[in-house]
py3Dmol code that shows the C-alpha trace and the ligand (Angstrom):
import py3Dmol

protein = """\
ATOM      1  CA  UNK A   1      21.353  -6.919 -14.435  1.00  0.00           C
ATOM      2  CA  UNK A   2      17.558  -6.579 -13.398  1.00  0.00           C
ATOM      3  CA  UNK A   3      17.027  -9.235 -11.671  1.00  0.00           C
ATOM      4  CA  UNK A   4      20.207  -8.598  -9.572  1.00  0.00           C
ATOM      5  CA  UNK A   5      18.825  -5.034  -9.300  1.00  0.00           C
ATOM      6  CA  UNK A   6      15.996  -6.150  -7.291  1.00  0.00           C
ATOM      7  CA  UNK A   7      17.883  -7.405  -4.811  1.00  0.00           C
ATOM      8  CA  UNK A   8      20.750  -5.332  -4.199  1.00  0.00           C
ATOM      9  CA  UNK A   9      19.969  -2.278  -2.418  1.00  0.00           C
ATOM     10  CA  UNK A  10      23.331  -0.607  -3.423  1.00  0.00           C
ATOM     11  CA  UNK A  11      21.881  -0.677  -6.999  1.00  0.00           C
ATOM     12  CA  UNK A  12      18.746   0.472  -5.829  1.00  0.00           C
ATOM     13  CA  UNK A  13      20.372   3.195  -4.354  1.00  0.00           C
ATOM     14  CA  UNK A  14      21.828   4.085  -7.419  1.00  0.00           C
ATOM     15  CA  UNK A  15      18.491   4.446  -9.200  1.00  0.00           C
ATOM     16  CA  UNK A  16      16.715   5.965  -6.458  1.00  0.00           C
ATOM     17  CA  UNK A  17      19.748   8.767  -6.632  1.00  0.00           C
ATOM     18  CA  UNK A  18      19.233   8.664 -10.732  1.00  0.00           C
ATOM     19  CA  UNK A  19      15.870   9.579 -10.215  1.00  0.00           C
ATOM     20  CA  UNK A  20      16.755  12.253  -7.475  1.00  0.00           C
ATOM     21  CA  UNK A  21      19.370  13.817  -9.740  1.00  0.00           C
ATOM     22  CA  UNK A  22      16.837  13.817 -13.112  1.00  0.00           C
ATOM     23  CA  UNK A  23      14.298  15.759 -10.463  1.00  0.00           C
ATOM     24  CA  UNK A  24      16.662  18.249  -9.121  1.00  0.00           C
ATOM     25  CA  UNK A  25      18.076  19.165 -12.877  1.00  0.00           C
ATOM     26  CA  UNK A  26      14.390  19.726 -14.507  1.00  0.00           C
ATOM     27  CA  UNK A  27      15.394  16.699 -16.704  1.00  0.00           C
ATOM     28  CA  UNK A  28      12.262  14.796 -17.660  1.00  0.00           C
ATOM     29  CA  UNK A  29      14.003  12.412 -20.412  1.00  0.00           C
ATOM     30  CA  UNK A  30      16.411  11.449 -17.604  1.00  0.00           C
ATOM     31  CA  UNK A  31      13.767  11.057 -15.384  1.00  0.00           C
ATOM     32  CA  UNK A  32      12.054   8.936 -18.081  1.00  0.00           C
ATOM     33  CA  UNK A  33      14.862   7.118 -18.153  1.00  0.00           C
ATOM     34  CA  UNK A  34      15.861   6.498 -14.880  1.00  0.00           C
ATOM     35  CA  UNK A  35      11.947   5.021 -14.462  1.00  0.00           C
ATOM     36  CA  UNK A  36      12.059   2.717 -16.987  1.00  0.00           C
ATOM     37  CA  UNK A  37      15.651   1.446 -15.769  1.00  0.00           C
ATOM     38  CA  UNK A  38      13.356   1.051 -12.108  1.00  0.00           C
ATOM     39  CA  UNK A  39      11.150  -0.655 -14.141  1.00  0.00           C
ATOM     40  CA  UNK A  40      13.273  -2.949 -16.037  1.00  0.00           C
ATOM     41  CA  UNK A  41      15.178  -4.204 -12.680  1.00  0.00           C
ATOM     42  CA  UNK A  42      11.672  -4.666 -10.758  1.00  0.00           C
ATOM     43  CA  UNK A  43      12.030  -2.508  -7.975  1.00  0.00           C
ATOM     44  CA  UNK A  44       8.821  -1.810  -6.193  1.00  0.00           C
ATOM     45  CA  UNK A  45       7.195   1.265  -8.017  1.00  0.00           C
ATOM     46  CA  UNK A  46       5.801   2.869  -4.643  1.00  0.00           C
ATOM     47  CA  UNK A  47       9.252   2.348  -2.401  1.00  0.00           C
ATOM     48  CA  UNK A  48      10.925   4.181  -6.425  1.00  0.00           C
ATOM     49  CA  UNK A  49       8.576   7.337  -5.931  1.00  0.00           C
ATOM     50  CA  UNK A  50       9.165   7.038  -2.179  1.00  0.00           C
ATOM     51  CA  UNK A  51      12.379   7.025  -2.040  1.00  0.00           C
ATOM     52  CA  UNK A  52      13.276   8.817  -5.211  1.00  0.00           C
ATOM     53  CA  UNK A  53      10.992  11.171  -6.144  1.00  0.00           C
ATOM     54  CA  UNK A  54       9.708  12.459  -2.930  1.00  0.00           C
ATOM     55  CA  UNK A  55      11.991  13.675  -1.041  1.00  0.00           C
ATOM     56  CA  UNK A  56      13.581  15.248  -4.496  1.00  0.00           C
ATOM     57  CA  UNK A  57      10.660  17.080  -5.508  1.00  0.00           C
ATOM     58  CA  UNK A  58      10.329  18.171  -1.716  1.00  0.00           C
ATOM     59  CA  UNK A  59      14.018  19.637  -2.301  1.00  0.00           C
ATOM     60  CA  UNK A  60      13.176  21.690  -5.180  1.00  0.00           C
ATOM     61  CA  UNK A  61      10.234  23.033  -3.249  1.00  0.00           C
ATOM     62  CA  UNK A  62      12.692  24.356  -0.363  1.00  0.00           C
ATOM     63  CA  UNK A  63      15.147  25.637  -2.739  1.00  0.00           C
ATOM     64  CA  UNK A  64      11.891  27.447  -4.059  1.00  0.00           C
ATOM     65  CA  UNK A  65      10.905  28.694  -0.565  1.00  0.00           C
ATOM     66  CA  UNK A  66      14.516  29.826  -0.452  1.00  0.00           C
ATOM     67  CA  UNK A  67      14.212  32.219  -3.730  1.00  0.00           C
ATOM     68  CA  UNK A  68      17.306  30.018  -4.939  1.00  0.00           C
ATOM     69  CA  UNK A  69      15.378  28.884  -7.910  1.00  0.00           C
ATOM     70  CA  UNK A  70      11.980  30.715  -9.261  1.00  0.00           C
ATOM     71  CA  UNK A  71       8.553  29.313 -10.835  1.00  0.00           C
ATOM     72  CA  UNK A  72      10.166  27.874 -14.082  1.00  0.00           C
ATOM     73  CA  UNK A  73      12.128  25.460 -12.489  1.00  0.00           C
ATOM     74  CA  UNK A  74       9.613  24.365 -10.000  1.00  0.00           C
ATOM     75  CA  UNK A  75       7.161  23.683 -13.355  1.00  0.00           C
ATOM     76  CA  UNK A  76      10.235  22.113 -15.161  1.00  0.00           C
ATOM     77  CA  UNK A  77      11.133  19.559 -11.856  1.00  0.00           C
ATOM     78  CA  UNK A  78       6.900  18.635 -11.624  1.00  0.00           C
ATOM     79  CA  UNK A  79       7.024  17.648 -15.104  1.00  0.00           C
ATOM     80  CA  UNK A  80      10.014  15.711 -14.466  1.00  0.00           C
ATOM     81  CA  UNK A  81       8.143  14.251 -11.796  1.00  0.00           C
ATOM     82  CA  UNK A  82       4.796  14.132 -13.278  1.00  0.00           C
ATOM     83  CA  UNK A  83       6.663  11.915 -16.399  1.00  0.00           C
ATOM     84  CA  UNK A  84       8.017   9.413 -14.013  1.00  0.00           C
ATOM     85  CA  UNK A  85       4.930   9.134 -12.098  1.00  0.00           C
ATOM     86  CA  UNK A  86       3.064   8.334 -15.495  1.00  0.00           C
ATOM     87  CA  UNK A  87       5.052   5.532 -15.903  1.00  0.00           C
ATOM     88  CA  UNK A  88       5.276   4.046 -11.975  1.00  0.00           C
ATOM     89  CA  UNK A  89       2.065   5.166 -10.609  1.00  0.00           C
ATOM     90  CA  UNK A  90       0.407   2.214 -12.548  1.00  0.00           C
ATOM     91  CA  UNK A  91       2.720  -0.648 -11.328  1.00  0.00           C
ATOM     92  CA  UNK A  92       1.332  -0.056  -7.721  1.00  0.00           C
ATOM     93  CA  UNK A  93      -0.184  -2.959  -7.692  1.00  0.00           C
ATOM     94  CA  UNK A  94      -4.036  -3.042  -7.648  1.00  0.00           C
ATOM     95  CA  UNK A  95      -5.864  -5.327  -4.655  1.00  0.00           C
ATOM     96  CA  UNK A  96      -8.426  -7.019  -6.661  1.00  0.00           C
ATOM     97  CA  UNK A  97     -10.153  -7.656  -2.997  1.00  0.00           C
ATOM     98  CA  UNK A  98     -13.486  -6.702  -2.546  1.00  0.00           C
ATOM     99  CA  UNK A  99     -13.590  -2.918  -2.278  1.00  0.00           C
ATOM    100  CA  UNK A 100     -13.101  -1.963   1.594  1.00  0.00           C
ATOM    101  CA  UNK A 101     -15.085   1.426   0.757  1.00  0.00           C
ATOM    102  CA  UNK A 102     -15.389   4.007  -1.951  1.00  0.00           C
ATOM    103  CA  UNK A 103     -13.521   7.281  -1.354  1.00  0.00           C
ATOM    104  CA  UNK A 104     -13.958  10.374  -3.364  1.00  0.00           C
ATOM    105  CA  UNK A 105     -11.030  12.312  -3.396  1.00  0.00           C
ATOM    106  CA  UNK A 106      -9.347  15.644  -5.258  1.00  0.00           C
ATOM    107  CA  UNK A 107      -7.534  18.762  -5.320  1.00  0.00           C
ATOM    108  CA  UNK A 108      -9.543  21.587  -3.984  1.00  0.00           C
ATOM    109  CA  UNK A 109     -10.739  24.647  -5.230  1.00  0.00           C
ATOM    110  CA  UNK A 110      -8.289  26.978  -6.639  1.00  0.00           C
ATOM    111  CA  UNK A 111      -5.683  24.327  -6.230  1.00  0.00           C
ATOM    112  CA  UNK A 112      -3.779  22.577  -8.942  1.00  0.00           C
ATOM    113  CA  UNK A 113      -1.269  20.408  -6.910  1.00  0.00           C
ATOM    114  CA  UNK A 114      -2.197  16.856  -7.634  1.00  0.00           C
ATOM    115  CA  UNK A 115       1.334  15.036  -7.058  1.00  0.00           C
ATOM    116  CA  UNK A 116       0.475  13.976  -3.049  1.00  0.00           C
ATOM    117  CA  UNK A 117      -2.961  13.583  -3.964  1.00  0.00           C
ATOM    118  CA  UNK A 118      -2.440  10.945  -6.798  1.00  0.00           C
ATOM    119  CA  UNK A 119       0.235   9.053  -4.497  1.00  0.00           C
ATOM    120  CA  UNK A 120      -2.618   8.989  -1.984  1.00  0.00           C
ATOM    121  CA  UNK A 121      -5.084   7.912  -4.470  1.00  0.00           C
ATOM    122  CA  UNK A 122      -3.104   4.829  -6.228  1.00  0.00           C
ATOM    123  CA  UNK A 123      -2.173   3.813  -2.538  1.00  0.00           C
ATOM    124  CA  UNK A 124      -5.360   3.597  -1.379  1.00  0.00           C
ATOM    125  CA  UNK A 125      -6.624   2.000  -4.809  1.00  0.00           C
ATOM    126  CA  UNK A 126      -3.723  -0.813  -3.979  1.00  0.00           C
ATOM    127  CA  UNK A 127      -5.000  -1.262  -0.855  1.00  0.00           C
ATOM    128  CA  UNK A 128      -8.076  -2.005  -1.912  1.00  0.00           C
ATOM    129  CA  UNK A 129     -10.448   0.598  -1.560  1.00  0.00           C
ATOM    130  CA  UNK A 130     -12.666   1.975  -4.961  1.00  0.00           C
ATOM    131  CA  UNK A 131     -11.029   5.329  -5.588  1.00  0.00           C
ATOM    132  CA  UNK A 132     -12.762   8.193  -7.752  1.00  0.00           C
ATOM    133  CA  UNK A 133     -10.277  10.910  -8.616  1.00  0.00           C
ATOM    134  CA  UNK A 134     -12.492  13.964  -8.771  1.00  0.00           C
ATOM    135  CA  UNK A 135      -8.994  16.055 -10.398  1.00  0.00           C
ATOM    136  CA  UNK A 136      -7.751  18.795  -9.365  1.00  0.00           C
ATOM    137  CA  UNK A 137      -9.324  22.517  -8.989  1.00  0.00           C
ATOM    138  CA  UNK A 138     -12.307  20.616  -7.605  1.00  0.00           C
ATOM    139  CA  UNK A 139     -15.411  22.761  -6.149  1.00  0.00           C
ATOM    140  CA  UNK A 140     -16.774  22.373  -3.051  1.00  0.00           C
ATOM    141  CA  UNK A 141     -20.382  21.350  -4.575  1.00  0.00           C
ATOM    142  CA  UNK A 142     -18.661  18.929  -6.794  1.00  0.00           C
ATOM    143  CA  UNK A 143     -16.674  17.168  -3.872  1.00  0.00           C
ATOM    144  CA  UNK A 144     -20.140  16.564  -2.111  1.00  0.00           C
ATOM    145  CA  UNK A 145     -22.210  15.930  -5.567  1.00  0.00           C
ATOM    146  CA  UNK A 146     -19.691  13.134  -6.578  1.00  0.00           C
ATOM    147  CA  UNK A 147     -19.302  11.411  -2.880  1.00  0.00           C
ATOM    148  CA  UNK A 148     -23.577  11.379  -2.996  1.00  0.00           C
ATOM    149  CA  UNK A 149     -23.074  10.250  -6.829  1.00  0.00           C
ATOM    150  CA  UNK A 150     -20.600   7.867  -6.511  1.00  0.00           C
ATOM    151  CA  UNK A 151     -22.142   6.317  -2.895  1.00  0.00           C
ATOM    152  CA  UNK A 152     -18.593   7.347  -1.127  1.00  0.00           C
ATOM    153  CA  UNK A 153     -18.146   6.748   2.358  1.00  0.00           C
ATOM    154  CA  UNK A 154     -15.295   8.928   2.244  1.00  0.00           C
ATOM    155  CA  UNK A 155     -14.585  12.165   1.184  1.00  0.00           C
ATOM    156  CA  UNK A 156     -10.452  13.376   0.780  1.00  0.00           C
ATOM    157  CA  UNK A 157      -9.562  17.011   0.136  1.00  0.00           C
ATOM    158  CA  UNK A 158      -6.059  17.778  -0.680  1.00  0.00           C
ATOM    159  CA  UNK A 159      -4.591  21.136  -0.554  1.00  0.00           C
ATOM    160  CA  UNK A 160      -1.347  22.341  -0.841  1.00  0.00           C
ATOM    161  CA  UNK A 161      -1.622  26.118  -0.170  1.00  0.00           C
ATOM    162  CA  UNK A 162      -2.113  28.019   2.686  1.00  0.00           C
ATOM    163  CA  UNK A 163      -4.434  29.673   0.779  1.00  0.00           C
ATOM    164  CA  UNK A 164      -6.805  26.815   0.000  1.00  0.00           C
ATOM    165  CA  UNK A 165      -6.969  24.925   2.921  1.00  0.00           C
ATOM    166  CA  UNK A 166     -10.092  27.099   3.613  1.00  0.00           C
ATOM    167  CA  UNK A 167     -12.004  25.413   0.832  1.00  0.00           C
ATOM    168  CA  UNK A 168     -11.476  21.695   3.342  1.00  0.00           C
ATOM    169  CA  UNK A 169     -13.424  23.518   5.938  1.00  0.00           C
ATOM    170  CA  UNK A 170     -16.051  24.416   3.449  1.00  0.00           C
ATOM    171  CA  UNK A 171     -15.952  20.931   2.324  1.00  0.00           C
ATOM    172  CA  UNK A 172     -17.625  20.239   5.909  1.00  0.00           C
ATOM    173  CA  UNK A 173     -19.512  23.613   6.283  1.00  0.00           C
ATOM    174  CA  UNK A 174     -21.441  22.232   3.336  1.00  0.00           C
ATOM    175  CA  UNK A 175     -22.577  19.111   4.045  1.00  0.00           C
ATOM    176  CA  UNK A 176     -23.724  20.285   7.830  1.00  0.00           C
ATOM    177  CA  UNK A 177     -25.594  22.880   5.724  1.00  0.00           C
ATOM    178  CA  UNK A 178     -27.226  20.305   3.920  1.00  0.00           C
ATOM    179  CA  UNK A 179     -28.072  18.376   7.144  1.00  0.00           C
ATOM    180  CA  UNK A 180     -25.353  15.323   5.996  1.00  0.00           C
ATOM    181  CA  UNK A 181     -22.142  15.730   7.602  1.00  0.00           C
ATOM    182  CA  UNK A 182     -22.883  12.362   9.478  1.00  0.00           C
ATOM    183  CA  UNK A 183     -22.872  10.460   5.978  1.00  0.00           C
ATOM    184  CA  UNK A 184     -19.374  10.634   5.049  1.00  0.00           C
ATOM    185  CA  UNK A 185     -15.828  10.897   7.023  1.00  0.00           C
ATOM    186  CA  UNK A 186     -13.969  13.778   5.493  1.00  0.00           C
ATOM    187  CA  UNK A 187     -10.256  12.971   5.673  1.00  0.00           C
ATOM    188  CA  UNK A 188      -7.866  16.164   4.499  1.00  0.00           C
ATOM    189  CA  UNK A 189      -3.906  16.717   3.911  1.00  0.00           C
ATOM    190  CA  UNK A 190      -1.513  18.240   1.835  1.00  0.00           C
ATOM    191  CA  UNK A 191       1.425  20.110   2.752  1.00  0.00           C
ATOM    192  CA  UNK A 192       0.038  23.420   4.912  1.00  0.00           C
ATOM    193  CA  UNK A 193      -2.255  21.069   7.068  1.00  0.00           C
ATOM    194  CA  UNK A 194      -2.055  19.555  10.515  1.00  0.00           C
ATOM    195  CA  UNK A 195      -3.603  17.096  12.682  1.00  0.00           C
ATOM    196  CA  UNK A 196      -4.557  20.777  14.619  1.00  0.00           C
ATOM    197  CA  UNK A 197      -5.710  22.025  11.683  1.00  0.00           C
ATOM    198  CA  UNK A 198      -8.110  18.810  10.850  1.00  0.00           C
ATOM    199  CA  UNK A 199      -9.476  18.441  14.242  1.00  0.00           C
ATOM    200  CA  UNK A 200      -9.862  22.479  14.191  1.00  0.00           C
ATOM    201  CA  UNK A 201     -12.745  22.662  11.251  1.00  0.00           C
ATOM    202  CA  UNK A 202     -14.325  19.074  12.297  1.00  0.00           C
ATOM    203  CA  UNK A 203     -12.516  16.852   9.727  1.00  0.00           C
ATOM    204  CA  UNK A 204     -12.414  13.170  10.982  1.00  0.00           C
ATOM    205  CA  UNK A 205      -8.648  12.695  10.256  1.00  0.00           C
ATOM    206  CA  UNK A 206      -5.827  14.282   8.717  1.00  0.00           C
ATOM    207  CA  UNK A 207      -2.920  12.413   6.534  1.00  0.00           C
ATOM    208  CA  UNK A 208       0.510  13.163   7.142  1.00  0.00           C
ATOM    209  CA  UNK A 209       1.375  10.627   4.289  1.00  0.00           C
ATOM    210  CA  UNK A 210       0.470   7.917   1.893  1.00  0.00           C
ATOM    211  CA  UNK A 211       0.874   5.217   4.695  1.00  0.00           C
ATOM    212  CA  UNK A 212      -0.882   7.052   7.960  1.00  0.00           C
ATOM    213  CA  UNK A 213      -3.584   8.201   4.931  1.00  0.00           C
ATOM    214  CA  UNK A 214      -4.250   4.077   4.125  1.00  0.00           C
ATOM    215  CA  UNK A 215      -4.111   3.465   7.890  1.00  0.00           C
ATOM    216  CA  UNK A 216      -6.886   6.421   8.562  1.00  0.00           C
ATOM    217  CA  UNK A 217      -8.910   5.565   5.715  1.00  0.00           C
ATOM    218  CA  UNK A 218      -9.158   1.640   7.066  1.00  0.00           C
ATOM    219  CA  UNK A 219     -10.378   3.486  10.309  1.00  0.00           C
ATOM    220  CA  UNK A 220     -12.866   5.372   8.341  1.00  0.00           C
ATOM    221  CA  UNK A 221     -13.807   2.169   6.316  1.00  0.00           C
ATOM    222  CA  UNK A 222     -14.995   0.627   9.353  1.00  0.00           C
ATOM    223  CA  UNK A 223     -16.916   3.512  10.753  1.00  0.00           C
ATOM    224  CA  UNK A 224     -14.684   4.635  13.531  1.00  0.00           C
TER     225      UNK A 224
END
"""
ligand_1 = """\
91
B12
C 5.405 20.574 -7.466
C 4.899 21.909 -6.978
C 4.158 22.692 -7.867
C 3.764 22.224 -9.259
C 2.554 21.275 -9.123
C 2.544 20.231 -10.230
C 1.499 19.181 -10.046
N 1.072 18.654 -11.177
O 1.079 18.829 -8.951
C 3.447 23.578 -9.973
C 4.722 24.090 -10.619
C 2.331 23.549 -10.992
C 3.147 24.472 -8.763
C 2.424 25.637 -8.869
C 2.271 26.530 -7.816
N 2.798 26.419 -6.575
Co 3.660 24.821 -5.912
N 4.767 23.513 -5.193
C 5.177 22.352 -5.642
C 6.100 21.683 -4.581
C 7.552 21.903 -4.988
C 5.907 20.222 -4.334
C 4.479 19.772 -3.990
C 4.468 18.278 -4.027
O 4.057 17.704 -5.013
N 4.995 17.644 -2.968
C 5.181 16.187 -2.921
C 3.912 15.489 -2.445
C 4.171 13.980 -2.441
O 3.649 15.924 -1.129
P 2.192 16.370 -0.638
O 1.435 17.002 -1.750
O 2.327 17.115 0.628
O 1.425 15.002 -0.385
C 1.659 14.101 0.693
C 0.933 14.454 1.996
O 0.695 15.828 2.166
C -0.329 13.638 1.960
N -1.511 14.137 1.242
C -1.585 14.924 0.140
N -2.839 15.087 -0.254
C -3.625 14.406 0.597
C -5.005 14.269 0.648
C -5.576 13.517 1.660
C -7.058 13.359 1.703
C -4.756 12.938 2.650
C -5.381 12.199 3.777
C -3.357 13.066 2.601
C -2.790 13.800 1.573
O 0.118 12.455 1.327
C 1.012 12.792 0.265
C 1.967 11.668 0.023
O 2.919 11.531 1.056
C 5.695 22.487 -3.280
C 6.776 22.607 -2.212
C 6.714 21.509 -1.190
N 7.827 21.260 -0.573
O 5.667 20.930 -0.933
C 5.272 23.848 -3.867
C 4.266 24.702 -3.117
C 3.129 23.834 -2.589
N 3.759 25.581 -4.174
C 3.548 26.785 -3.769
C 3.071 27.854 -4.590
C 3.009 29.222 -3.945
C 2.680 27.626 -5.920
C 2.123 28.668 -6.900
C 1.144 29.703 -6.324
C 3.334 29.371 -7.541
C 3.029 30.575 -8.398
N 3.562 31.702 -7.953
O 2.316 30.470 -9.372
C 1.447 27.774 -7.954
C -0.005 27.457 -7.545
C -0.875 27.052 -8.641
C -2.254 26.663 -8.094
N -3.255 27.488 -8.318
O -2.398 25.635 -7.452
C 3.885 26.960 -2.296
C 2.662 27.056 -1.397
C 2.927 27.996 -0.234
C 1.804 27.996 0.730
N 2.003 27.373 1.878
O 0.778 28.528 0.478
C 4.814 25.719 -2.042
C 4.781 25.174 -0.600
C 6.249 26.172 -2.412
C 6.809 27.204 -1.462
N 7.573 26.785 -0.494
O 6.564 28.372 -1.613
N 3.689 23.960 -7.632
"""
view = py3Dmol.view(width=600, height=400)
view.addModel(protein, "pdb")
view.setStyle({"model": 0}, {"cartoon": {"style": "trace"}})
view.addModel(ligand_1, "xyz")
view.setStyle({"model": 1}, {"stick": {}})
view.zoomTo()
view.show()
């Protein structure tokens, strides 16, 4: 059966919608489940949490936004999620190519939404770049202590909240305070932002998604 799951998208359908379905009914043993079947029939781990998990967990957030469901369920689908991602996120395969540029990125201040941000992170990891995962919750200070630390050329602030997208702009505030802002690009995302929103506090590019973040962050790598 695996190896004729691989190719068949019908069955690949079928496990994308098993997925889906463990998401949308807080199930995180059917979720484990239905990642390990992904697993055992060799689908590609990023197009299983693209296609699966995404747009599920995206679903539970509007039914959220809609008051149909309240904060219980919306912890109960993320650890659905968050227990399938612990067993896919590490099958995105690793480029074992020189590092393209090292890229400090978190969760910011006040913020504990990590799901986009650790999708970003793998991604760019498998494409090659040296990733340091500063968490979630991450300070300001930190974000610019760790880029210095860690010789980043890139610094990526996720935030999820309407709320906390302020704490991006301070991201930048700081370092022209400190008289660096010219030694790292700052690249932001996460739900509330914009391409608007990025060029509007002085970011040097925003990420819609995993793919237009690894296509920025090659810009970035190259100093453009
Ligand atoms: C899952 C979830 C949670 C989980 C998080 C679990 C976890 N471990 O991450 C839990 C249950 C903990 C949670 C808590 C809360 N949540 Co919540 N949550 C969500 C939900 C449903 C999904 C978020 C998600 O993971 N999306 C999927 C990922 C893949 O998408 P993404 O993060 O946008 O990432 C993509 C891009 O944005 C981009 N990207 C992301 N980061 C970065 C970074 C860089 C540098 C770049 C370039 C690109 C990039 O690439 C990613 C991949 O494609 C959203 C609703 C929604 N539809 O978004 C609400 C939502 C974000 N939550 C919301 C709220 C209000 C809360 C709470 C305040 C609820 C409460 N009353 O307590 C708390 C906040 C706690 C805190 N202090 O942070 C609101 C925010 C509203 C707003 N605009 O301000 C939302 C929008 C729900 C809603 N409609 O009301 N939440």
């Amino acid at each position: 059966m695996s190896a004729l799951l691989g190719r068949n998208s019908m069955d690949e359908k079928k496990l994308f919608k098993s997925l889906s379905d463990a998401i949308l009914s807080y199930d995180s043993a059917a979720a484990e489940k239905a990642a390990k079947d992904a697993i055992r029939a060799k689908v590609d781990a990023l197009k299983v949490i693209e296609k699966g998990l995404v747009p599920a967990i995206g679903k539970v957030g509007d039914k959220f936004e809609k008051m149909e469901i309240y904060l219980p369920e919306l912890m109960l689908a993320a650890e659905a999620m968050k227990t399938a991602m612990t067993l896919l996120l590490p099958l995105v395969p690793k480029d074992k190519i020189v590092s393209k540029a090292t890229v400090a990125i978190g969760t910011v201040q006040g913020d504990v939404h990590e799901i986009g941000k650790n999708i970003v992170s793998n991604m760019l990891m498998a494409n090659g770049f040296n990733v340091i995962d500063l968490g979630v919750d991450v300070k300001t200070t930190t974000f610019v202590e760790e880029a210095k630390r860690s010789n980043a050329k890139i610094i990526g602030a996720s935030a999820l909240m309407s709320s906390t997208i302020g704490s991006q702009k301070d991201i930048i505030d700081y370092l022209v305070s400190l008289k660096e802002r010219k030694k790292f690009a700052v690249m932001v995302g996460g739900g509330p932002t914009t391409g608007e929103w990025s060029d509007e506090i002085g970011a040097d590019g925003w990420g819609e998604d995993a793919a237009t973040t690894i296509k920025l962050a090659n810009k970035l790598a190259k100093g453009k």
